[in-house]
C-alpha positions as CSV (number, residue, x, y, z in Angstrom):
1,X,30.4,-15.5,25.3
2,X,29.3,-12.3,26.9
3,X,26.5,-10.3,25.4
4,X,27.3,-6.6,24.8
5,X,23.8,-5.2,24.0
6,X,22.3,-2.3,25.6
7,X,19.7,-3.3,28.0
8,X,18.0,0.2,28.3
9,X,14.1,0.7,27.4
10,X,12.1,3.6,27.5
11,X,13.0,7.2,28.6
12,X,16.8,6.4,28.8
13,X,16.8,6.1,25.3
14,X,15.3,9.7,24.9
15,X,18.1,11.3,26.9
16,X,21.0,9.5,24.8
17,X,19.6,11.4,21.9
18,X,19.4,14.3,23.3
19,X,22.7,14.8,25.2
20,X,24.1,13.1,21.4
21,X,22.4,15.8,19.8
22,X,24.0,18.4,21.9
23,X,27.3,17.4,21.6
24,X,27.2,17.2,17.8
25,X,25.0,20.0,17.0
26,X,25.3,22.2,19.0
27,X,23.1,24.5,21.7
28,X,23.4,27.1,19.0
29,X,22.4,25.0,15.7
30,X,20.0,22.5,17.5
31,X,17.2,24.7,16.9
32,X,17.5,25.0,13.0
33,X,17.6,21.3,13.3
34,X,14.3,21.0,14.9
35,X,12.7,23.0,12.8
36,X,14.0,21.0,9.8
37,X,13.3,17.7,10.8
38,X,9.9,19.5,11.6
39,X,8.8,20.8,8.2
40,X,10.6,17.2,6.7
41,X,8.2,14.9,8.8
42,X,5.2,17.2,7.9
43,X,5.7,17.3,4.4
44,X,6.4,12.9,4.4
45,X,2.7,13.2,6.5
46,X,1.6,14.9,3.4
47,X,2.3,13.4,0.8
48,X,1.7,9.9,2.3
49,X,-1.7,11.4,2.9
50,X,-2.3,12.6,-0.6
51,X,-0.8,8.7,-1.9
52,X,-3.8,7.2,0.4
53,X,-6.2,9.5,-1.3
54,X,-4.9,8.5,-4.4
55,X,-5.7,4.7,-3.7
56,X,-8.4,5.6,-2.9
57,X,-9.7,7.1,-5.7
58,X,-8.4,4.2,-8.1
59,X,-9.9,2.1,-6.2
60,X,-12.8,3.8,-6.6
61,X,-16.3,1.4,-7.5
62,X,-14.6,-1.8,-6.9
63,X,-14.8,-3.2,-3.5
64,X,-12.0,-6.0,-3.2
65,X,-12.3,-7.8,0.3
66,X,-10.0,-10.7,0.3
67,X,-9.3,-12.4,3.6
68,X,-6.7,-15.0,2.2
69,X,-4.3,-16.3,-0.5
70,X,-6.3,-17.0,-4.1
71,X,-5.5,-20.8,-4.9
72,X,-7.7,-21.6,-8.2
73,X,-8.2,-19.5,-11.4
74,X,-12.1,-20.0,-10.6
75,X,-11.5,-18.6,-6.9
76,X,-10.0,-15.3,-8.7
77,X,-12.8,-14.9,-11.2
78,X,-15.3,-15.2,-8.3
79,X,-13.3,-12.9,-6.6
80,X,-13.4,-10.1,-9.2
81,X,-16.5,-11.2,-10.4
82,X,-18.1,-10.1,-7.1
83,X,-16.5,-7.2,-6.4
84,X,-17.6,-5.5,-10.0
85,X,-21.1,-6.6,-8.9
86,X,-21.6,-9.8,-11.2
87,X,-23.4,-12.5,-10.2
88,X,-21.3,-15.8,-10.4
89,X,-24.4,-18.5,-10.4
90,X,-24.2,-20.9,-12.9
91,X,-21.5,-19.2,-15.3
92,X,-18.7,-20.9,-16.8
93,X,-15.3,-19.3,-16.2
94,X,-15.3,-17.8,-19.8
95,X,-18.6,-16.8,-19.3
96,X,-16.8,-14.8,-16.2
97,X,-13.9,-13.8,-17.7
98,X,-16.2,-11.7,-20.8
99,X,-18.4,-10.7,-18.1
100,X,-15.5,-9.4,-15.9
101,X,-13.7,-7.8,-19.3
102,X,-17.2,-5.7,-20.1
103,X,-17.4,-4.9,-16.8
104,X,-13.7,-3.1,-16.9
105,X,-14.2,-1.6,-20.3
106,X,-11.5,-4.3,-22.4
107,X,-12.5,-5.0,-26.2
108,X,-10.0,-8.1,-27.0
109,X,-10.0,-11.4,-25.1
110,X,-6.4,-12.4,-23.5
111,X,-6.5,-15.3,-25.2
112,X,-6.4,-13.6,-29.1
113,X,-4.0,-12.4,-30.6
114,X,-4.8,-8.8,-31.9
115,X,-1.5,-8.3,-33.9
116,X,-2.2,-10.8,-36.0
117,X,-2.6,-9.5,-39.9
């Protein structure tokens, strides 16, 4: 079977899209184009700037380095223990677990049920 794919790298490529360009565009309505695709890849560098800042700033105090996959519920706690700036010494994961919760500001324990009447 004979392979029909393009072997052409670099520069070639360039051209093609150009001289496509031209012929469906245009001499006269190519530069309109350019000026659109233009202000359209500004304004995506824009707003995928402002979404980093955003991150950013949610991220805010909490310094989350993890190099690999999480495989215990202990290795998690640790995890977010020591990123909110709690020592993990000789605590008990519920010990983490309230510790981690003060730390983010929650009142009620995942484990109750706060609907209850």
């Amino acid at each position: 079977m004979s392979d029909f794919a393009l072997n052409i790298i670099g520069n070639d490529w360039i051209m093609i899209v150009l001289v496509a360009l031209v012929l469906l565009l245009g001499t006269k309505r190519l530069p309109d184009a350019t000026k659109k695709l233009a202000r359209v890849m500004a304004q995506y560098d824009k707003t995928k700037n402002m979404v980093q800042d955003e991150l950013k700033k949610a991220k805010g105090e909490f310094n989350l380095d993890i190099s690999g996959p999480v495989m215990s519920e202990r290795q998690k706690l640790e995890t977010l223990a020591k990123s909110l700036g709690v020592n993990t010494e000789g605590k008990t994961d519920d010990d983490l677990r309230s510790l981690v919760n003060s730390k983010l500001g929650g009142s009620a324990k995942p484990d109750q049920d706060t609907t209850k009447q």
